[in-house]
C-alpha positions as CSV (number, residue, x, y, z in Angstrom):
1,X,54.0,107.7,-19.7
2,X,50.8,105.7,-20.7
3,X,49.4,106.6,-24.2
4,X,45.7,107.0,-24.5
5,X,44.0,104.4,-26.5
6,X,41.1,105.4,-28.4
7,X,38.0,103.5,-28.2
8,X,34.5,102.7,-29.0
9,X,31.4,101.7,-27.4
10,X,31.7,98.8,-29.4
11,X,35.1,97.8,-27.8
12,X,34.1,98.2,-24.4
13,X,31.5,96.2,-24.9
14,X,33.1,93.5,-26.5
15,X,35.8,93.7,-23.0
16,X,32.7,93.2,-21.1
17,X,31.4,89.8,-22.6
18,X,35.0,88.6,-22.9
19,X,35.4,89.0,-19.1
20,X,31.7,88.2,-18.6
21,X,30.2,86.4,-21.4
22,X,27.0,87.0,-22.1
23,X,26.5,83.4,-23.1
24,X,26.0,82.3,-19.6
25,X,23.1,84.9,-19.0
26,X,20.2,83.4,-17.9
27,X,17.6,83.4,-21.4
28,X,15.7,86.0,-19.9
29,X,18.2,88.5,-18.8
30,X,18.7,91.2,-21.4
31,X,22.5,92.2,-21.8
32,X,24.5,94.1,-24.4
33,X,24.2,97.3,-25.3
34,X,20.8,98.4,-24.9
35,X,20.9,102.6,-26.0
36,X,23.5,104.0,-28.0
37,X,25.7,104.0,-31.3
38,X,28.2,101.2,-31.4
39,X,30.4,103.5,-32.7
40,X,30.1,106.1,-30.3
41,X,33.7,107.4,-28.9
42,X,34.2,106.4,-25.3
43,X,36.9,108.0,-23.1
44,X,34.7,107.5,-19.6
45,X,32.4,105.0,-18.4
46,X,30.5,105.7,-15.1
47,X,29.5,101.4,-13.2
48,X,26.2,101.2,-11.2
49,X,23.7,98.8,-10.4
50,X,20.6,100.0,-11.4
51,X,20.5,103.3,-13.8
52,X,18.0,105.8,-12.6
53,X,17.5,110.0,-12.5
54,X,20.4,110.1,-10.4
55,X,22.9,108.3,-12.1
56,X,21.7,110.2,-15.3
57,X,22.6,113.0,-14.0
58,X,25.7,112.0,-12.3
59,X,26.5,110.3,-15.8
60,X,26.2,114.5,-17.4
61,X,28.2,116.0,-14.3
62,X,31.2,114.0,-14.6
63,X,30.6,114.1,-18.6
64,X,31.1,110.3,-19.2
65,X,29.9,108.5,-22.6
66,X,29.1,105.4,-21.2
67,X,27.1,103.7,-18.5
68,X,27.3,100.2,-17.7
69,X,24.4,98.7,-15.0
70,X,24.5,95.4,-13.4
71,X,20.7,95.8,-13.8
72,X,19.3,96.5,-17.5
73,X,17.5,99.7,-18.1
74,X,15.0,97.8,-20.5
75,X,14.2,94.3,-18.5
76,X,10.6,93.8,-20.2
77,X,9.9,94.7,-23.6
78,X,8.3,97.9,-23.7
79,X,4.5,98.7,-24.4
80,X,4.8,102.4,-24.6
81,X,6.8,105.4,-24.3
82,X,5.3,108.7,-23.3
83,X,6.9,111.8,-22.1
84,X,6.8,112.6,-18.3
């Protein structure tokens, strides 16, 4: 029987650039972990392309604690936040 392994947001982010090294990102691609705590527990990760409403709330139905998007949320640095 498998044994769970407990990790971190931190750890599966650190897999990611070891299989896909951010160092070969282009200078103005924004990679690594771009909302979040490092430290955050993660147990299920939904993959997508680009993050939007929908994968949000996909992301709450199937109660994962990670996302992780081909395309960044945050591309351009941002000018303002307001509510919607």
């Amino acid at each position: 029987m498998a044994r769970k392994q407990n990790i971190c947001v931190n750890d599966l982010a650190g897999l990611l650039n070891r299989l896909y090294p951010w160092k070969l990102a282009e200078d103005w691609d924004n990679v690594g972990l771009l909302v979040g705590e490092g430290g955050a527990p993660v147990e299920r990760v939904l993959v997508c392309l680009d993050i939007d409403s929908s994968v949000i709330a996909e992301a709450e139905r199937l109660g994962v604690q990670a996302v992780v998007a081909h395309h960044p949320l945050l591309f351009k640095p941002l000018k303002r936040i307001s509510p919607v």
